[in-house]
C-alpha positions, 0 to 999 in steps of 0.5 A: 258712932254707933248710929253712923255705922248703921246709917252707912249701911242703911242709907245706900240700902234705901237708895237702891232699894227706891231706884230698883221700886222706880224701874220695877214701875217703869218697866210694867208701864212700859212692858209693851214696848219692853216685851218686843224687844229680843236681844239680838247679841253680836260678838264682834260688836259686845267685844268692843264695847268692852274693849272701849271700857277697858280702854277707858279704864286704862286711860284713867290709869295713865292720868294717874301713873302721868301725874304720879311720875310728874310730881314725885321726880321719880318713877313708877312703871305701868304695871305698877299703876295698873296693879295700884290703881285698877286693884284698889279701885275694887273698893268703890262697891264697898260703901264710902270712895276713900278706900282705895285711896287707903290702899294705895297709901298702904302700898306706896307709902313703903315705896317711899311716895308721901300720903300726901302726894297719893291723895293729891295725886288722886285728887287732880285726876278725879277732878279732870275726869269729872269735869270733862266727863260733864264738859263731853256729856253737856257739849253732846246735850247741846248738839242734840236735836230735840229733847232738852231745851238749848238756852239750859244746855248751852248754858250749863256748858258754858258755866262748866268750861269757864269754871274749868278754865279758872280752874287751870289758870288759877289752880295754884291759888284756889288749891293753896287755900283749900288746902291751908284751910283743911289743915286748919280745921282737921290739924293736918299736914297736908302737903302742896304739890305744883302740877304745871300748866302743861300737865294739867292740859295734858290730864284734860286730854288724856280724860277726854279721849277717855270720856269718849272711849266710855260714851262710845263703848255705851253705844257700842253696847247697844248694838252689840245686844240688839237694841235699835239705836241709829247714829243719831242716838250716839249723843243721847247716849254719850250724855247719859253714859258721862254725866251719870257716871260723874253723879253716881261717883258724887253719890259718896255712900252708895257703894259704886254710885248703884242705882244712882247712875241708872236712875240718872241715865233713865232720866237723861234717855228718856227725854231724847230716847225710846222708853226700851233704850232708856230701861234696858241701857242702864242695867246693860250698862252696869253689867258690863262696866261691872266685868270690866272693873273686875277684869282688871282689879284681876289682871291688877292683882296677878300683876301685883303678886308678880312685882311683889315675887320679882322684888323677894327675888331681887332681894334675895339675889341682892343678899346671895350677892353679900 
């Protein structure tokens, strides 16, 4: 047990510290390019891109407020879900991604909402999100001009969108299965829930919107400091900002996927992009999905307090009224 704790610590220390030796080589290999490089900061342009982020953010919300309300039969607000959700995410700079997903049970389980349906409920979102994220990040790969060659792009493509599309149709079964099987293995109760074609479209949806909202705030960001991307460069940009993100998520003991998602944006920007965009966008990139998580855990907290207060009140009252 011992040796485990140390190693949650250690192992994400390593990682980073790899990633950042990696880009301290680049960036002196390229100083050069790097050093003409002014930053020419454009409000209007800086703003939104934060406020594509955000959107991006608040889209993930609704995925989990939509999905929440469909299968419990009951209702929970935006505010609530905005307070749930962009609260606890918070916790994934804290080592491990199951954290939030204990707080919101922490906090639901009193509103009368099953473990198992907030795990359940987390578990299709995250699922969606990342497959249309990697569905939007190949599809913009494939229409890229030069850079990657189109038999693998198109190919991975084509194997994500089939596995998706078994995914929808046959979701009942292969869900059924997973979750009979962890039962077994870790003796839980782990309950179903049946989410509906149309609900699971409807979530395929709202992830797109917001996977676009996501690529297009990275190029945004781009202009919006001064670095020369031409509209040709929005889809290297958009493959780099998705697929990175979805690899960073998997990277389960890096806090936040931190250096992950950089390593992996430099890599898909540097084949179909200058060396300045592909070492300067990653940590631009960071920095600012970093404000807009933080922007929101705040605003999820002040929100809670809020509904918290407007409940005492309520009981309050309800008790004066006896």
């Amino acid at each position: 047990m011992r040796y485990r704790k140390a190693a949650r610590i250690v192992l994400p220390l390593l990682v980073f510290a790899a990633v950042s030796l990696f880009f301290l080589s680049e960036f002196r290999k390229n100083w050069a390019s790097i050093e003409s490089f002014h930053v020419a900061f454009v409000p209007s342009l800086a703003a939104l891109a934060f406020a594509a982020l955000s959107l991006t953010s608040l889209l993930t919300t609704y995925g989990w407020f939509l999905t929440l309300n469909a299968l419990s039969g009951r209702r929970i607000g935006f505010p609530e879900s905005i307070a749930a959700v962009n609260t606890s995410n918070l916790t994934k700079y804290v080592p491990g991604k199951v954290w939030s997903y204990a707080l919101q049970m922490y906090w639901l389980t009193d509103a009368g909402y099953s473990k198992s349906l907030v795990l359940y409920v987390n578990l299709i979102n995250v699922y969606v999100s990342l497959m249309t994220s990697l569905l939007l990040g190949a599809a913009c790969m494939v229409l890229l001009p030069s850079g990657y060659p189109l038999s693998a792009t198109g190919a991975a493509f084509a194997a994500l969108l089939v596995c998706d599309v078994l995914f929808v149709r046959y979701h009942s079964t292969l869900a059924r299965a997973l979750i009979s099987y962890v039962n077994r293995v870790l003796k839980r109760d782990i309950g179903y829930f049946e989410p509906s074609a149309g609900l699971l479209l409807h979530l395929h949806l709202n992830y797109f919107v917001a996977a676009f909202c996501f690529g297009a705030g990275a190029y945004l960001l781009c202009l919006g400091i001064g670095l020369d991307v031409t509209r040709t460069g929005l889809l290297p940009v958009m493959a780099a900002m998705t697929i990175s993100d979805v690899l960073g998520f998997l990277a389960v003991i890096v806090p936040g996927g931190l250096g992950v998602r950089e390593g992996a944006m430099y890599v898909i920007l540097r084949g179909a992009s200058s060396a300045t965009l592909s070492l300067v966008l990653p940590i631009a990139a960071r920095i600012a999905t970093m404000l807009v998580d933080m922007s929101l855990g705040l605003t999820g907290i002040i929100l809670l307090r809020r509904l918290r207060h407007a409940g005492e009140r309520g009981e309050r009252a309800g008790g004066n009224g006896r």
